[in-house]
mmCIF file of the C-alpha atoms, coordinates in Angstrom:
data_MODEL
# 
_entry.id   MODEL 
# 
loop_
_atom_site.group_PDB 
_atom_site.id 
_atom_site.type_symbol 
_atom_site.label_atom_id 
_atom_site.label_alt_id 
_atom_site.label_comp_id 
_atom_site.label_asym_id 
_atom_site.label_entity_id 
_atom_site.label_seq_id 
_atom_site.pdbx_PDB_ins_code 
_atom_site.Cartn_x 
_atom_site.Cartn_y 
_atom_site.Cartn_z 
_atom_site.occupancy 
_atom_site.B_iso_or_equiv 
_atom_site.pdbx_formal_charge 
_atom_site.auth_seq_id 
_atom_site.auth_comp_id 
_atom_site.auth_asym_id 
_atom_site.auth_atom_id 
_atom_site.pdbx_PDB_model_num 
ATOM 1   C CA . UNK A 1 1   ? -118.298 80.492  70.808 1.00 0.00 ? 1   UNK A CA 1 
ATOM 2   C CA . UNK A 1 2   ? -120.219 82.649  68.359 1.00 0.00 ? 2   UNK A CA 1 
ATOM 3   C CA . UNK A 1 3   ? -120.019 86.449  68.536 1.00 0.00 ? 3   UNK A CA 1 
ATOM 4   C CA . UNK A 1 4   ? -123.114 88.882  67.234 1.00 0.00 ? 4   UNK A CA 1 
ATOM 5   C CA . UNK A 1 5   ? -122.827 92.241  66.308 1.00 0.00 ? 5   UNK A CA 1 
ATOM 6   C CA . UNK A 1 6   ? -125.336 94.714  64.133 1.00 0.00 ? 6   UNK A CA 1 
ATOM 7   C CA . UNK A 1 7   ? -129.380 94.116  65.538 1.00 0.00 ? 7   UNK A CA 1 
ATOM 8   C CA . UNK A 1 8   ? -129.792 91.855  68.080 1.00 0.00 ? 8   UNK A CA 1 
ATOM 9   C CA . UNK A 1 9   ? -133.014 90.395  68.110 1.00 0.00 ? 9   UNK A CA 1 
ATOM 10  C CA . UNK A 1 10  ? -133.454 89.836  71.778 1.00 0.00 ? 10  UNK A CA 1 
ATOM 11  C CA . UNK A 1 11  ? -132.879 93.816  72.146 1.00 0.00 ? 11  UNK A CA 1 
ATOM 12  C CA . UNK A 1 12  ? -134.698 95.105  69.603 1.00 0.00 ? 12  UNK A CA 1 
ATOM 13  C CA . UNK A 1 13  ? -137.116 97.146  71.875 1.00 0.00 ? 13  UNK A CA 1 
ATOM 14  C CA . UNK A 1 14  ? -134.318 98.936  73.640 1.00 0.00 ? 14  UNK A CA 1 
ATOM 15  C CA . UNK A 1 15  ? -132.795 99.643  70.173 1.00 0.00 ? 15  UNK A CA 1 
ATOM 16  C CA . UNK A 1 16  ? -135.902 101.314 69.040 1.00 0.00 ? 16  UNK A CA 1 
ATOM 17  C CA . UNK A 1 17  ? -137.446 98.770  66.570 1.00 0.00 ? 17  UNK A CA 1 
ATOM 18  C CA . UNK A 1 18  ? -135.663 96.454  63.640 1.00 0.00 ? 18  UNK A CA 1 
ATOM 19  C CA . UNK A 1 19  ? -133.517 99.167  62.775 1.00 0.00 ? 19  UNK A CA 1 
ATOM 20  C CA . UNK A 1 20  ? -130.127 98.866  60.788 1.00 0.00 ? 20  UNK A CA 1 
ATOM 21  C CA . UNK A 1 21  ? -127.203 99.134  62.826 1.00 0.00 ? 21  UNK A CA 1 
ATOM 22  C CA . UNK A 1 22  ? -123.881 101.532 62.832 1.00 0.00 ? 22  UNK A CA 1 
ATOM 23  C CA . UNK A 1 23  ? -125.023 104.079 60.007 1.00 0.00 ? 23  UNK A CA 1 
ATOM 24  C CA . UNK A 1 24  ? -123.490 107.013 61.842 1.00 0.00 ? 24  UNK A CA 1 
ATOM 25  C CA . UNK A 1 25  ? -119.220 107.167 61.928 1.00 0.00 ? 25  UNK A CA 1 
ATOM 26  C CA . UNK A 1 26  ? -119.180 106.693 65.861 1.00 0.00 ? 26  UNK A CA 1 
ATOM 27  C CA . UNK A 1 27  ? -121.602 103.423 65.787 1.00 0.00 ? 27  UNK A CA 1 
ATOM 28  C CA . UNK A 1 28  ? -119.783 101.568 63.340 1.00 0.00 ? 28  UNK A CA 1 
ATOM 29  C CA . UNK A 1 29  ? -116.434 102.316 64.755 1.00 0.00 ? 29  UNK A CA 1 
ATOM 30  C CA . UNK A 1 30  ? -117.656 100.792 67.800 1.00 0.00 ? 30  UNK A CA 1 
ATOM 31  C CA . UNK A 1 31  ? -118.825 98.144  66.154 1.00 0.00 ? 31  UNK A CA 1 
ATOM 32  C CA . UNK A 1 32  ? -115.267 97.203  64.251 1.00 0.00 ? 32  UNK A CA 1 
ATOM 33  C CA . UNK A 1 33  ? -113.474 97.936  67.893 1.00 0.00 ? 33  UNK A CA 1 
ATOM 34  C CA . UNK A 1 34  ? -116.721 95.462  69.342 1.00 0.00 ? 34  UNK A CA 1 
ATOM 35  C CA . UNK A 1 35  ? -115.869 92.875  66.515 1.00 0.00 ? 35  UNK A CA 1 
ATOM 36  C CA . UNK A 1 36  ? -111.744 93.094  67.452 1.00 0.00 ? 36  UNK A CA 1 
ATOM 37  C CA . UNK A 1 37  ? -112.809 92.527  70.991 1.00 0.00 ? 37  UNK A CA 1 
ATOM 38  C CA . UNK A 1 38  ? -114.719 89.676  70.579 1.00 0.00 ? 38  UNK A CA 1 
ATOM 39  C CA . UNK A 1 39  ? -112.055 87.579  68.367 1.00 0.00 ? 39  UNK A CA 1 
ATOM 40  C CA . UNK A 1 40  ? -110.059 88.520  71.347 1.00 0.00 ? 40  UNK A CA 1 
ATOM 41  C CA . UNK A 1 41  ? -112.033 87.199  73.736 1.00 0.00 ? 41  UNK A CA 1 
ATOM 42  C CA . UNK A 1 42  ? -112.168 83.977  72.088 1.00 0.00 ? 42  UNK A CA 1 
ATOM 43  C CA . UNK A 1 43  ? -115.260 84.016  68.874 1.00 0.00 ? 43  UNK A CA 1 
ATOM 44  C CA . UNK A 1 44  ? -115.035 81.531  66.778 1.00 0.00 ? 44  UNK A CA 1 
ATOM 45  C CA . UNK A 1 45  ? -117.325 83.057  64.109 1.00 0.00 ? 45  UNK A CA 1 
ATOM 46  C CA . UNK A 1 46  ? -118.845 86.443  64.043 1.00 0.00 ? 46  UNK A CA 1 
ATOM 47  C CA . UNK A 1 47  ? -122.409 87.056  62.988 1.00 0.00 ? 47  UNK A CA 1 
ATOM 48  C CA . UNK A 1 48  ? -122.872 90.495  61.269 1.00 0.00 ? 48  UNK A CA 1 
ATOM 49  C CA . UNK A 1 49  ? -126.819 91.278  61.396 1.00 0.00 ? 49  UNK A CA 1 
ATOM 50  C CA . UNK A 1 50  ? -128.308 94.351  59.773 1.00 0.00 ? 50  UNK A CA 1 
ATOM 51  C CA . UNK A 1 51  ? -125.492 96.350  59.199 1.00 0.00 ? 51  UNK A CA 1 
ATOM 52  C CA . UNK A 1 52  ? -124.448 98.812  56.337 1.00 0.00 ? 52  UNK A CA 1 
ATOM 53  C CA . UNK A 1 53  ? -122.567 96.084  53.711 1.00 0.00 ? 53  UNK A CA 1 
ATOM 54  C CA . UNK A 1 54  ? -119.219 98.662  53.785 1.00 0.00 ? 54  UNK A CA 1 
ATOM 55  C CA . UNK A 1 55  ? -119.374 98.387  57.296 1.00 0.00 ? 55  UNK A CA 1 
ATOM 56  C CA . UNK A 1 56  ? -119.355 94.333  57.336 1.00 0.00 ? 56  UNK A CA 1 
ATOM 57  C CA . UNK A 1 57  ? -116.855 94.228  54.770 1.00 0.00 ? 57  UNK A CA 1 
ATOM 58  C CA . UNK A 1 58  ? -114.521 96.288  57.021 1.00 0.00 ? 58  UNK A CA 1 
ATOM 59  C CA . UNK A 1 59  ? -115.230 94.628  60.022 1.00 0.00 ? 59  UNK A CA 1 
ATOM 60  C CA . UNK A 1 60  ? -114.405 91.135  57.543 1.00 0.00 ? 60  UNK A CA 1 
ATOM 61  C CA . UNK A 1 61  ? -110.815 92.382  56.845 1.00 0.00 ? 61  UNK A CA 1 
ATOM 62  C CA . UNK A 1 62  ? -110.078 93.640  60.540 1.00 0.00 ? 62  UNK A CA 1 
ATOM 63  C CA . UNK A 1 63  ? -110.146 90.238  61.919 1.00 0.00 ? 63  UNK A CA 1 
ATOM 64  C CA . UNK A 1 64  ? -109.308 87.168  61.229 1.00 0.00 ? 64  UNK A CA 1 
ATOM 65  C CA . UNK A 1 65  ? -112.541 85.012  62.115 1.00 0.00 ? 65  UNK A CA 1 
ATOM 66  C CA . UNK A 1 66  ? -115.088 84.176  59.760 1.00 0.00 ? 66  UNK A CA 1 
ATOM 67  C CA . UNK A 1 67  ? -117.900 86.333  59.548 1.00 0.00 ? 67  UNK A CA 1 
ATOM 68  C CA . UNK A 1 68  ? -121.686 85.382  58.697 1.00 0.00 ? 68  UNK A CA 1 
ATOM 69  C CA . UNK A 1 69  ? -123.824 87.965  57.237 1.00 0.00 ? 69  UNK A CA 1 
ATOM 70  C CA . UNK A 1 70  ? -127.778 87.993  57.741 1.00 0.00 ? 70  UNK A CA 1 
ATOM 71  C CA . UNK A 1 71  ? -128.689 91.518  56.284 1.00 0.00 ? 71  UNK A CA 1 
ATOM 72  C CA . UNK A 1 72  ? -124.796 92.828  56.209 1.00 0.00 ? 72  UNK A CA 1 
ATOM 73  C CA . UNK A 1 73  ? -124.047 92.445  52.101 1.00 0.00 ? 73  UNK A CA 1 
ATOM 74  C CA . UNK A 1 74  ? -121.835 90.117  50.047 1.00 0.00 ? 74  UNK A CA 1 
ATOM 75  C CA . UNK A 1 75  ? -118.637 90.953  52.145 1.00 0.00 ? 75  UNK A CA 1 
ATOM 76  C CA . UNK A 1 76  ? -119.084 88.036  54.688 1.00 0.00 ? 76  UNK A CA 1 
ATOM 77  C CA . UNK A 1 77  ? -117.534 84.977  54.772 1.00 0.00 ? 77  UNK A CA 1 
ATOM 78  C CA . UNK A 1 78  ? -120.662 83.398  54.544 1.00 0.00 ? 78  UNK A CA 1 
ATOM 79  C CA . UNK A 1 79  ? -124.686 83.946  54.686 1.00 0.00 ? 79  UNK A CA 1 
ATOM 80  C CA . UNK A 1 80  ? -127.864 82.997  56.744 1.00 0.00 ? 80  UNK A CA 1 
ATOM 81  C CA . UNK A 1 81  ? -131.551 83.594  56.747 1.00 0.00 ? 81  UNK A CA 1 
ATOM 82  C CA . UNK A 1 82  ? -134.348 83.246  58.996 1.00 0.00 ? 82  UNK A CA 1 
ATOM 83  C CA . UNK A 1 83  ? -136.241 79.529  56.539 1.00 0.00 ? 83  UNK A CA 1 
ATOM 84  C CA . UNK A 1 84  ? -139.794 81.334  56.511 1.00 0.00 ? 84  UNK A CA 1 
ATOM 85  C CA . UNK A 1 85  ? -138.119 84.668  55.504 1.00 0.00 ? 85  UNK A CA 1 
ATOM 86  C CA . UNK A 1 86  ? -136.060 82.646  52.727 1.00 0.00 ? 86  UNK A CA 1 
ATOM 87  C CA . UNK A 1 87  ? -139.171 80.972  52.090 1.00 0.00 ? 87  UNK A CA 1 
ATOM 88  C CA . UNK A 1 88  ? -141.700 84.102  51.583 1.00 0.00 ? 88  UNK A CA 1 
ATOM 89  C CA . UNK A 1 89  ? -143.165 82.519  54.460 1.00 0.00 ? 89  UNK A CA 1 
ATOM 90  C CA . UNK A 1 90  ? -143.345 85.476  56.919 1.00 0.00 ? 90  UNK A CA 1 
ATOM 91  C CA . UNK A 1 91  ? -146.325 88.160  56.970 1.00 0.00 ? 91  UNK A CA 1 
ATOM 92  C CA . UNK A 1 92  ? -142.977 90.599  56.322 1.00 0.00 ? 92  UNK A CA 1 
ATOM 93  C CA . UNK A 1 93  ? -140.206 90.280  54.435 1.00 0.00 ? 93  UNK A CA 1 
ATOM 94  C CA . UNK A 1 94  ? -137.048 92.033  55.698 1.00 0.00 ? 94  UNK A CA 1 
ATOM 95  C CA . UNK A 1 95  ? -135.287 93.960  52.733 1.00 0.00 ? 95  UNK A CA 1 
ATOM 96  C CA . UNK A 1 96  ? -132.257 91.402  52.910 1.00 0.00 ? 96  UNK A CA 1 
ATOM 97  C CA . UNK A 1 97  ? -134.065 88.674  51.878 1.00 0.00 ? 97  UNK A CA 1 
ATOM 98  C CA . UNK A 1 98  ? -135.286 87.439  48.748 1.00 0.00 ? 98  UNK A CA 1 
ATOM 99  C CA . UNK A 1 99  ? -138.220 84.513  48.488 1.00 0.00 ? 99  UNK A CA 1 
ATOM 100 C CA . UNK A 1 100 ? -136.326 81.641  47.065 1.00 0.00 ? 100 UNK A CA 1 
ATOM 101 C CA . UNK A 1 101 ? -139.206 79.356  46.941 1.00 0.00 ? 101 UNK A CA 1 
ATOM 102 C CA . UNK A 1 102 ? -140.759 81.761  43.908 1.00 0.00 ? 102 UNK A CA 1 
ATOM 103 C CA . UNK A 1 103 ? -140.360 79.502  41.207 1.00 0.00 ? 103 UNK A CA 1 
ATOM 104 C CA . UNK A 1 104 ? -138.668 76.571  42.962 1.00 0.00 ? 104 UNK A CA 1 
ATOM 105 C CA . UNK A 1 105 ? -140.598 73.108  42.556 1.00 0.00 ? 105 UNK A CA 1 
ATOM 106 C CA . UNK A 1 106 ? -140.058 72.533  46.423 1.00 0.00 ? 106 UNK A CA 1 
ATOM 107 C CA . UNK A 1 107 ? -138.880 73.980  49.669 1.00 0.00 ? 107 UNK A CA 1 
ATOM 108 C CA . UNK A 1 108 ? -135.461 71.003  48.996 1.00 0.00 ? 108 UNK A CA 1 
ATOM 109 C CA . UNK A 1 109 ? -135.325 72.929  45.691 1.00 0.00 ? 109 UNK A CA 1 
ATOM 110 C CA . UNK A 1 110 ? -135.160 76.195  47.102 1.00 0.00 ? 110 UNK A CA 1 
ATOM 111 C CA . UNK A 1 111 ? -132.938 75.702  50.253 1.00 0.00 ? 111 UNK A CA 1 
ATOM 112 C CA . UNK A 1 112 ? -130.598 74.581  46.786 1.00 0.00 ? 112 UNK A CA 1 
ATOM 113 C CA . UNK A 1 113 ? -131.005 77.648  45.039 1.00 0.00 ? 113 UNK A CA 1 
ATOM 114 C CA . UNK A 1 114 ? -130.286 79.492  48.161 1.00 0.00 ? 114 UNK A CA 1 
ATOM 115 C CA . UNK A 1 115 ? -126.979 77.194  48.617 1.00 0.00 ? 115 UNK A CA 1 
ATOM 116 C CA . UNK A 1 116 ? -126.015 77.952  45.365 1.00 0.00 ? 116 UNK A CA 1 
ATOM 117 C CA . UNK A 1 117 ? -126.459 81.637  44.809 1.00 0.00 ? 117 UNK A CA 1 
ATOM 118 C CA . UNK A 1 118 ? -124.331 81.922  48.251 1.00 0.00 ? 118 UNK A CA 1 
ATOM 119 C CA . UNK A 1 119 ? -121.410 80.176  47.152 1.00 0.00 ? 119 UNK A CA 1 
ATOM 120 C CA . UNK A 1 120 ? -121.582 81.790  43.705 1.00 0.00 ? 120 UNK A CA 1 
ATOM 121 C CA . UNK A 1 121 ? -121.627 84.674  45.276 1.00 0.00 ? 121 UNK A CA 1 
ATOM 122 C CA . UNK A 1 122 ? -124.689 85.835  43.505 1.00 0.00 ? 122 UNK A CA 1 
ATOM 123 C CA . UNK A 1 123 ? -127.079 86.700  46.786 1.00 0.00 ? 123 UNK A CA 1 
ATOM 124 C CA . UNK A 1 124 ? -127.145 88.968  48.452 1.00 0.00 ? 124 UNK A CA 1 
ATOM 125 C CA . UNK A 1 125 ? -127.845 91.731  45.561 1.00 0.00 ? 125 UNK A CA 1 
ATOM 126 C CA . UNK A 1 126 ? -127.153 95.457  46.194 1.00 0.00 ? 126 UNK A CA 1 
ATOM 127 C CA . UNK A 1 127 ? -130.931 95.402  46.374 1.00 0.00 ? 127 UNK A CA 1 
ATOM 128 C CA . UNK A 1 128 ? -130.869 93.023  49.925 1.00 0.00 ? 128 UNK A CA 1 
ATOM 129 C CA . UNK A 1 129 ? -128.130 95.237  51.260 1.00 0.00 ? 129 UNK A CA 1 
ATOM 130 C CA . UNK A 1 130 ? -128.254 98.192  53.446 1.00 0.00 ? 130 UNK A CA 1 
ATOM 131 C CA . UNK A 1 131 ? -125.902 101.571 52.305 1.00 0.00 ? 131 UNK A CA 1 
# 
């Protein structure tokens, strides 16, 4: 079982638009306490979405899942995209991503590029994090 934390698509209208998650002390504390209870209950991975990159980075070391990142900074475990975000594909790009097909031969040769700046740790930049 997955867990999701941060900006959950599906209730985006209740939360007032594609807005980034725990910004203010209380939020994000009950997002960590969210993320503790949800290892608890049995997540096998934790998906961070739009969240300050401090705040997924803390939530990282305070359990012991692996966490995926999409919007959340370089202190995930790991990273994901929407492919037409990735891809400059989509009429708007969210700040997190960056448009790997720009100067790739092919969508194979970008999805590669993408692969490899993850595990080099070289995406996501400051610039596709939120503070």
């Amino acid at each position: 079982m997955a867990g999701h934390l941060g900006l959950l698509p599906q209730s985006v209208l209740r939360l007032g638009g594609y807005t980034v998650q725990g910004r203010d002390s209380a939020s994000a504390e009950a997002l960590v306490e969210d993320a503790k209870h949800l290892e608890e209950a049995g997540a096998a991975v934790l998906i961070l979405e739009c969240i300050p990159a401090g705040l997924a980075e803390r939530i990282t070391q305070s359990i012991s899942i692996p966490t995926i990142g999409i919007g959340a900074g370089l202190g995930c475990d790991g990273q994901v995209l929407v492919l037409t975000d990735m891809l400059g594909l989509s009429s708007k790009c969210p700040k997190f991503c960056k448009d790997f097909l720009e100067g790739a031969t092919s969508i194979s040769d970008a999805l590669g590029c993408y692969v490899e700046a993850v595990r080099t740790r070289n995406f996501p930049r400051p610039e596709h994090a939120f503070g």
